[in-house]
C-alpha positions in Angstrom: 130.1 75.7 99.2 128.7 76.6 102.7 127.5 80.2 102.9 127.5 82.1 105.9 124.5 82.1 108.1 122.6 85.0 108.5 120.4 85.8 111.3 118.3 89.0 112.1 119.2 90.3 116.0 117.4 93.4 116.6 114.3 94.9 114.4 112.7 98.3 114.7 109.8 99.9 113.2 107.8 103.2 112.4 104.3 102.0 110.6 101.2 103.7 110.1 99.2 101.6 112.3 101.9 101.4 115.2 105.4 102.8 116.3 107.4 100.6 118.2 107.6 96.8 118.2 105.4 96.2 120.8 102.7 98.1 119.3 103.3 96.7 115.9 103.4 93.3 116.9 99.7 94.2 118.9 98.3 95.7 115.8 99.5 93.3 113.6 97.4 90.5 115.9 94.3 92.8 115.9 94.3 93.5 112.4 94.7 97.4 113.2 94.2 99.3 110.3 96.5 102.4 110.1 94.8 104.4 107.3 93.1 107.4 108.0 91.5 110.5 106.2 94.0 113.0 105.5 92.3 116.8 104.9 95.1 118.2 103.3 94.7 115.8 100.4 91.2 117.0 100.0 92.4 120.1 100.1 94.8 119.6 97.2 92.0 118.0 95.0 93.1 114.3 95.0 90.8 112.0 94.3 92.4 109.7 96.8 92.1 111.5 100.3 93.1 108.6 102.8 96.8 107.6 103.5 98.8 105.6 106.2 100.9 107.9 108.3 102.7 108.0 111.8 101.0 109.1 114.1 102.6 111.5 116.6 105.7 111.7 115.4 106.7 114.7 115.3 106.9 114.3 119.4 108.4 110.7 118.9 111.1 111.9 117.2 112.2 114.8 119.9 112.5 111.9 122.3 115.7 110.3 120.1 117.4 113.8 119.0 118.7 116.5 120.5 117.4 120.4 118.4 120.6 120.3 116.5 119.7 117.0 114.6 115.9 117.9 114.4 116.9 120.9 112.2 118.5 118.3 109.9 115.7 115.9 110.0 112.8 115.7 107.6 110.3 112.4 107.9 111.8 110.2 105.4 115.0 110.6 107.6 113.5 110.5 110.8 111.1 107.5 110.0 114.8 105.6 109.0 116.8 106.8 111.8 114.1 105.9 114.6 113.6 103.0 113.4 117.0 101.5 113.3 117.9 103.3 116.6 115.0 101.4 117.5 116.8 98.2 115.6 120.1 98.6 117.2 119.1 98.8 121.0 117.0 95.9 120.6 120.1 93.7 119.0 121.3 94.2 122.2 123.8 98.0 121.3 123.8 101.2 123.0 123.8 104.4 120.7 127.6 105.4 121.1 128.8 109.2 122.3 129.8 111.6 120.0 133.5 110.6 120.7 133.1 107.4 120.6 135.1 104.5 118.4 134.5 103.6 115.1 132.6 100.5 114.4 133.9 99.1 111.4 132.2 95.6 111.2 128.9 97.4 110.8 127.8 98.8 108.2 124.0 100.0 106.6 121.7 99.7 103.4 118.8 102.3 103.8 117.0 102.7 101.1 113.6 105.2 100.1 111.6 105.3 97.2 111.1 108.9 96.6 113.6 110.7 99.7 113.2 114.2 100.1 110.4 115.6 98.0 108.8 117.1 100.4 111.7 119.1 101.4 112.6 120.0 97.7 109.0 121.0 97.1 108.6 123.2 100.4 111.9 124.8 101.0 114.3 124.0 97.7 111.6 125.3 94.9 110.1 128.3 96.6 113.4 129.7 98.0 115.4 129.0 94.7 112.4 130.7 92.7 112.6 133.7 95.4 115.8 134.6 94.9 116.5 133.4 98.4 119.3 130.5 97.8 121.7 132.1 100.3 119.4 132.2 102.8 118.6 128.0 102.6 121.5 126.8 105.0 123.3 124.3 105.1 121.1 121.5 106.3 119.3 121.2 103.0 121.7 119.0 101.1 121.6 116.0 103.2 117.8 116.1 103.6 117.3 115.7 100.1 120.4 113.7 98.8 119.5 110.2 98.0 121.5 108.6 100.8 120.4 111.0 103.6 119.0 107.9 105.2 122.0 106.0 105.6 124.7 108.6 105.9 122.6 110.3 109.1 122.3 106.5 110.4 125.6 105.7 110.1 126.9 109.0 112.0 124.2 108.2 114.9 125.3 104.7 115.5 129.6 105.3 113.9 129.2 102.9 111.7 132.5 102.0 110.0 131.6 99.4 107.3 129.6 99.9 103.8 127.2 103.0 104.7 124.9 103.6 101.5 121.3 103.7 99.8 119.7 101.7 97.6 116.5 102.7 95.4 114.4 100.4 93.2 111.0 101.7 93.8 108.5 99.8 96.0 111.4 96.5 96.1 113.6 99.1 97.5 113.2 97.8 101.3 113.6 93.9 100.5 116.3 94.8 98.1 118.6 96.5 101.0 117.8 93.4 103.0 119.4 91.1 100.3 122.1 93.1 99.5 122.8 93.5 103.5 122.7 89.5 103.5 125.0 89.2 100.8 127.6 91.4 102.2 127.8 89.4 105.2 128.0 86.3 103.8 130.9 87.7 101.2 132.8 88.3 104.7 133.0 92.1 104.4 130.7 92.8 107.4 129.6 91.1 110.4 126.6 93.4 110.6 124.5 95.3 108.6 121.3 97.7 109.3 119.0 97.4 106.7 115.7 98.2 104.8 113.9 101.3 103.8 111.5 104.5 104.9 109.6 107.1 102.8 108.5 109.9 104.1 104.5 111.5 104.4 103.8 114.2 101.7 101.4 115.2 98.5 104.6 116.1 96.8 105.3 112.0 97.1 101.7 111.0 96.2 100.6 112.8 93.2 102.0 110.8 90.6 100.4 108.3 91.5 97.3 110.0 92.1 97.4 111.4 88.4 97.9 108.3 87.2 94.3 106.7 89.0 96.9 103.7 90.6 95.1 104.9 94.3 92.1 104.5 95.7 89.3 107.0 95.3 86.1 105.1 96.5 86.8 105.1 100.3 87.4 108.5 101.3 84.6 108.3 103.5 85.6 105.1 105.1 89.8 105.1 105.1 89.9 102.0 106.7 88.5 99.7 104.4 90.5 101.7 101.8 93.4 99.2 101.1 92.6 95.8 99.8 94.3 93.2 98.6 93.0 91.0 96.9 90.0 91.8 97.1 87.1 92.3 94.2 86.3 95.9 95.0 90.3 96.7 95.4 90.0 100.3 93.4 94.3 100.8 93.9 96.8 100.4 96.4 96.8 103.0 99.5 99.6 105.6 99.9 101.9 105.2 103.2 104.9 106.5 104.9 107.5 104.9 107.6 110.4 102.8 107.9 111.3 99.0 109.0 114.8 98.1 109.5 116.4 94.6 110.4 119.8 94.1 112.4 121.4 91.3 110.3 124.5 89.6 112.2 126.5 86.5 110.8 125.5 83.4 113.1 128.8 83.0 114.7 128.9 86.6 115.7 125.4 86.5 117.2 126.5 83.1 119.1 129.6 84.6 120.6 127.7 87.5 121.9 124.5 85.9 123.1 122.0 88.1 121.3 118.8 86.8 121.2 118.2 85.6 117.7 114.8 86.2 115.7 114.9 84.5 113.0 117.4 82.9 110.0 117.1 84.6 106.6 117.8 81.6 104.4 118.7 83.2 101.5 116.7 84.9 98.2 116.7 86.7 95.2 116.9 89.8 93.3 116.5 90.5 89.3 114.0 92.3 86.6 111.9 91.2 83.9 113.5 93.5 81.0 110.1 95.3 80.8 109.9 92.6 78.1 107.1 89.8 77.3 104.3 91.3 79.3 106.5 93.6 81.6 106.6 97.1 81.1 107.3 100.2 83.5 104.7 99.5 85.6 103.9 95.7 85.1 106.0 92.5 86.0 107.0 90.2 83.1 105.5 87.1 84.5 108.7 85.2 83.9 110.9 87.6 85.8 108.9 86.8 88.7 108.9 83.4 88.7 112.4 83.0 87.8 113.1 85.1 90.9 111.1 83.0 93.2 112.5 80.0 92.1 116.0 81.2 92.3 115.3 82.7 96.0 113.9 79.0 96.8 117.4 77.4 95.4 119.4 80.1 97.2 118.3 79.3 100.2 118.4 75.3 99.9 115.2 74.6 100.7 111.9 72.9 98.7 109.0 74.6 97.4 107.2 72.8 99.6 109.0 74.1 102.6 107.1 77.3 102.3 104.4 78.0 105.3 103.0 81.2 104.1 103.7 84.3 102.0 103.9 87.9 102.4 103.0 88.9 99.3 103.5 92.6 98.0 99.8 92.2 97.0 98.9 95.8 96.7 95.1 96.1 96.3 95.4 96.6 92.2 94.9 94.4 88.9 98.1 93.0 89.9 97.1 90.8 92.6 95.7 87.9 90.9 98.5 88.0 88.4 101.0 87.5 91.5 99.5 84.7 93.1 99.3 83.2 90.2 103.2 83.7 89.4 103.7 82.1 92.9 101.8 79.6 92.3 103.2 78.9 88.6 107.2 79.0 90.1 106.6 76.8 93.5 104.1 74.5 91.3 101.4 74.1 94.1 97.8 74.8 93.3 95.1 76.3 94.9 95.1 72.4 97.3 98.5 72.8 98.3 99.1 76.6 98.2 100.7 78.0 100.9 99.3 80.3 103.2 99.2 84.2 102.0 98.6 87.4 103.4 99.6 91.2 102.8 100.3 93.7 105.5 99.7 96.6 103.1 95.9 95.8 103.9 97.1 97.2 107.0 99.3 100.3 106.3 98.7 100.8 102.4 101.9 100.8 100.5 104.7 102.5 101.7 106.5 102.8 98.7 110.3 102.4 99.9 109.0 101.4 103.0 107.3 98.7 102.4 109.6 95.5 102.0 111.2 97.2 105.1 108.1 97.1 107.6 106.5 94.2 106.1 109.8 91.8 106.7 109.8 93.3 110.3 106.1 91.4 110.0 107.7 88.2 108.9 110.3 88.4 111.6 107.7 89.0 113.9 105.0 86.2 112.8 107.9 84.5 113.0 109.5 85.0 116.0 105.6 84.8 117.9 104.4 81.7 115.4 101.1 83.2 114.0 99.7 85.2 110.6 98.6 87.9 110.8 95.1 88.7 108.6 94.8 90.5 105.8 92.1 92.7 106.6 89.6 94.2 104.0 89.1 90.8 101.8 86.1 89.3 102.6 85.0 89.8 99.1 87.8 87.8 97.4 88.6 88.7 93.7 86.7 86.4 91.5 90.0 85.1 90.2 91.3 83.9 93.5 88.5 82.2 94.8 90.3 78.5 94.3 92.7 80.3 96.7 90.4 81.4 99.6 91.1 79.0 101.9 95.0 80.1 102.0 94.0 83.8 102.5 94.6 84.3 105.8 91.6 86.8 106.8 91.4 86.0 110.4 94.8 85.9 112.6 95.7 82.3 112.8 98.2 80.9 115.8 100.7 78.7 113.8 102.6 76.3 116.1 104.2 74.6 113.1 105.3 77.9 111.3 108.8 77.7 110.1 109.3 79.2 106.5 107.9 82.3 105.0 108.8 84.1 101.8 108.2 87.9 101.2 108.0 89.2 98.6 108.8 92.8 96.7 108.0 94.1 93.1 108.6 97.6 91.9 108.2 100.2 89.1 111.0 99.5 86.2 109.6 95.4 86.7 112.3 94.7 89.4 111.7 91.9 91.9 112.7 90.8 95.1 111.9 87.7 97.4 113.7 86.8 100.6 113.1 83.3 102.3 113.2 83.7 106.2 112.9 81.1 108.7 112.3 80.3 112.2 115.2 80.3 114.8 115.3 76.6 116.3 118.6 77.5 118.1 
C-alpha cells in the first residue's frame, strides 16, 4: 500500500540554550550549554539546584500577545504557543485576524508532561485554601486543563481540524509527532502542528528531586551538569520549553512551494507492559527493541540506512542499557554502529518537551548536514567504551547525512522512535 508522504515545512523552538531557530541552530553548532544555577531551588532545599530554562521570556512572549492573552498565559502555554507561532510563519503562514476563516485542514497535537502545576500550586491551592475561590477568575481553567496547549494554539492560528493534547511523560513530544503523521497519512488532515512544551517550576521538579533521579554534584558548575553517557552522569537535568514541527502531506507542500525540511519516513509507538525488566520507571528491554524495529519497517528502510541517532540518553543508569537496545534491534555492533548523540547534554530533559525540541534538532542537523556534539562526555561510561568512536563529542559536518532516528522513552515504559530523513527534492 503506498502511504502518504509526510514532510515537515516549518519548525519553531523555545530551548534553554536558545529561542528562535537561528539561535538554536547556532547553539546547537557550538555546543551551547543552556543550564544554569537557579537560586530559588537552593532556596527550596533541592539537592539539585541547576535547570535549563528560557531565558528572557517573559519579554519574548509580550512581543507575540497582546495583555488580554498574557493574562491567560502561564509558561508551559506560552513556551507551546511561541513556538508553533514560530512554526507556522516559517512554513510559509501568516497568523490569521480575529475574524478570520476557519482552517479546517489543519489541525494540532500539543502535548506537556506535567501542564500547569505551577499555576495550580501558586494561584489554585492557596486561593482555594483561603476561602478566595470567587475571587480566581476565569482564566484559571484553561491554564491548568491538560489541553491548554493545544486549545490556545488552535484559537491563535483557527485551526479547524483535530485540536488536542497528548501526554505520556518524557515520549510525550515524539509521541504527538507520530500521531500528527499518522493523521495525515489516514487522509483526515493535510497539516498538523505538533510536539510538546513543559513549563519552568519547583512544583514540576520535586518529584523527581525526592526521588534522587537529578543531579546533585554540579551545582557549582551547572554546565557540566547534564551528561549523557557519561561515567560521572549523577541523573538527568531538569528543563522547560517547547519544539514544534509543521507536518504537511507532500503533495500539499509541492502545490504550494514551501520549502521542505526534511521527510519523516515513518516510526513507532508502543510500551513494554512494565513486564520482564520494565517497571514504572524502567523500559522492558524488549519493548524497545520491538519499537525500533517496527519504526525501521514502518518506514521501509534497512537498519543499515541509519546515519546517526538522537537518543533520549538522559544522563542516568539508563544510558548504557539504551544503546545497547539499539544496538540489539538494528543488529550493528560497536564497528558498524551508527552515529549517536543527545541534545539533553545541552538543555537537560525537558520532560514533555523534549522529543519536541530535540526532533527540531534532527530536522535541523538535517536540513544543515552536520551532528551536533554531545557535550559533557569526555569521560565515557565504562560500558560504552566499544561505542566511543560513534559518540559524537565534537560537531561533525556530514555531507552524506540522510537518515536519523530519534528516539523517546517515558515513565509508565512507553516508547517512541521516529525515522526522519533528508529532503532530496
Amino acid at each position: 500500500m503506498n502511504k502518504t508522504r509526510v514532510v515537515v515545512t516549518g519548525v519553531g523552538v523555545v530551548a534553554p540554550n536558545a529561542v528562535g531557530l537561528s539561535e538554536f541552530l547556532k547553539a546547537l553548532k557550538e555546543g551551547r550549554s543552556g543550564i544554569r544555577f537557579i537560586p530559588e531551588l537552593e532556596e527550596l532545599k533541592f539537592g539539585c539546584q541547576i535547570g535549563g530554562i528560557p531565558e528572557n521570556f517573559t519579554e519574548v512572549r509580550t512581543g507575540y500577545f497582546d495583555h488580554e492573552k498574557l493574562m491567560s498565559i502561564n509558561d508551559n502555554i506560552g513556551y507551546a504557543s511561541v513556538a508553533a507561532v514560530d512554526a507556522w510563519r516559517d512554513a510559509g503562514f501568516g497568523i490569521p485576524g480575529e475574524n478570520g476563516r476557519v482552517d479546517w485542514d489543519t489541525g494540532s497535537i500539543l502535548g506537556c508532561g506535567i501542564g500547569g502545576m505551577d499555576t495550580i500550586a501558586e494561584q489554585v491551592v492557596p486561593m482555594v485554601s483561603q476561602g478566595k475561590v470567587r475571587r480566581m477568575g476565569s482564566r484559571i481553567v484553561e491554564q491548568v486543563m491538560n489541553s491548554g496547549t493545544s486549545a490556545r494554539v488552535g484559537g491563535l492560528l483557527a485551526l479547524g481540524n483535530k485540536v488536542t493534547s497528548n501526554s505520556s511523560a518524557c515520549s510525550t513530544g515524539s509521541e504527538a509527532i507520530m500521531d500528527g503523521l499518522l493523521r495525515i497519512r489516514s487522509g483526515a488532515a493535510k497539516r498538523m502542528i505538533v510536539g510538546g512544551s513543559e513549563g519552568a517550576s519547583p512544583y514540576i521538579w520535586a518529584g523527581f528531586d525526592s526521588m534522587r533521579v537529578i543531579a546533585r554534584k554540579f551545582n557549582d558548575n551547572p554546565e557540566a551538569g547534564s551528561r549523557p553517557m557519561s561515567a560521572s552522569a549523577n541523573g538527568f537535568v531538569p528543563g522547560a520549553g517547547a519544539g514544534v514541527l509543521v507536518l504537511e502531506d507532500l503533495e500539499t507542500a509541492l502545490a504550494r512551494g514551501a520549502r521542505i525540511y526534511c521527510e519523516v519516513l515513518g516510526g513507532s509507538i508502543n510500551c513494554g507492559g512494565q513486564r520482564n525488566g520494565g517497571t514504572m520507571t524502567a523500559p522492558n528491554p524488549e519493548g524497545v527493541q520491538r519499537c525500533i524495529r517496527q519504526a525501521v519497517a514502518d518506514a521501509g528502510i534497512e537498519a543499515d540506512d541509519i546515519d546517526s541517532i538522537n537518543g533520549h540518553l538522559t544522563a542516568t543508569y539508563a544510558d548504557p542499557t539504551e544503546i545497547r537496545n539499539w544496538s540489539e534491534a538494528l543488529n550493528r555492533g560497536p564497528e558498524r554502529f551508527p552515529f549517536v548523540n543527545s541534545t539533553k547534554s545541552m538543555i537537560g530533559h525537558c520532560l514533555g518537551a523534549a522529543g519536541g525540541i530535540e526532533s527540531v534538532a534532527v530536522v535541523l542537523e538535517l536540513a544543515e548536514k552536520f551532528l551536533h556534539p554531545s557535550i559533557n562526555c569526555e569521560d565515557i561510561h565504562p560500558e560504552l567504551e566499544p561505542f566511543a568512536d560513534r559518540i559524537v563529542r565534537e560537531t561533525m559536518d556530514c555531507p552524506d547525512l540522510k537518515i536519523i532516528a530519534k528516539s523517546s522513552f517515558g515513565f509508565g515504559d512507553v516508547n517512541c522512535c521516529i525515522i526522519f530523513k533528508c529532503w532530496e527534492g
